[in-house]
C-alpha positions in Angstrom: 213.9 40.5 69.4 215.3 41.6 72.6 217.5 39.4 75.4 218.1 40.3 78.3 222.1 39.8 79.2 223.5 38.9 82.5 227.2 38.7 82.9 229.0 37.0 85.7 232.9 37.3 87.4 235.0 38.1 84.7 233.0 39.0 82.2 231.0 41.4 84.0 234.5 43.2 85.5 236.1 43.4 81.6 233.0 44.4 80.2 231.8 47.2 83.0 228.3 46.1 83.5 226.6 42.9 84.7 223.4 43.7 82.8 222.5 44.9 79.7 219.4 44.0 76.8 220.6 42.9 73.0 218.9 43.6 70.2 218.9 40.1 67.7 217.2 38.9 64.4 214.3 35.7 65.4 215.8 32.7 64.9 218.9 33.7 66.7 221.0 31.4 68.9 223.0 31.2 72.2 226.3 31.3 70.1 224.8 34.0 67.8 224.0 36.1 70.4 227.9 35.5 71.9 229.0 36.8 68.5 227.2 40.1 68.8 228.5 40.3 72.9 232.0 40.3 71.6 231.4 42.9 69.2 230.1 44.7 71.7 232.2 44.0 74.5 235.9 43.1 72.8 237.5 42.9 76.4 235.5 39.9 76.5 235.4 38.1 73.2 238.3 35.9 74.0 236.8 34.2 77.1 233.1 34.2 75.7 234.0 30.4 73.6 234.6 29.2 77.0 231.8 30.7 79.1 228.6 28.7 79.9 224.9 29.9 78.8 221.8 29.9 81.0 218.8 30.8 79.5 216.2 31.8 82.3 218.3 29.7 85.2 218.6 26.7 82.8 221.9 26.1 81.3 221.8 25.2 77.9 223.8 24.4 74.5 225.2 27.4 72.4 223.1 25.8 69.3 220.1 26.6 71.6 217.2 29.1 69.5 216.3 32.1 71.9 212.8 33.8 72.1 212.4 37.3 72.7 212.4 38.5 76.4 214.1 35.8 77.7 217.4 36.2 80.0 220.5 35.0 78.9 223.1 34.7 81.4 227.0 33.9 80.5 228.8 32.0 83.5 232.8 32.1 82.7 235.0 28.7 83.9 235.2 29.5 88.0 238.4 28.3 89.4 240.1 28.2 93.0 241.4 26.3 96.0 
């Protein structure tokens, strides 16, 4: 199945794009799919355990089973003053 990957801040400026579509096996969850973005992107695999998912505009738990076509989007901790 395909996603469709958004990436936000951070992870979007370490990993060079803000969008791009990943290729997983049905069945495959939130936390699986972070598993295959840090292969893919390794200049963000270290921040990915603390980044929160949103699965078309809905955030939702890393144990969470994607269907193909959806949007997955990965919302790194935001901090300031």
């Amino acid at each position: 199945m395909v996603v469709h990957v958004k990436l936000f801040a951070v992870l979007r400026d370490r990993a060079g794009t803000g969008a791009f579509t990943l290729d997983l096996p049905k069945g495959a969850t939130c936390s699986d799919a972070l598993s295959a973005i840090g292969e893919r992107f390794p200049s963000v695999a270290s921040l990915l355990s603390r980044a929160a998912c949103a699965v078309n505009q809905e955030y939702v738990a890393a144990s969470m089973v994607l269907e193909d076509a959806q949007e997955l989007a990965l919302i790194p901790p935001v901090s300031g003053g």
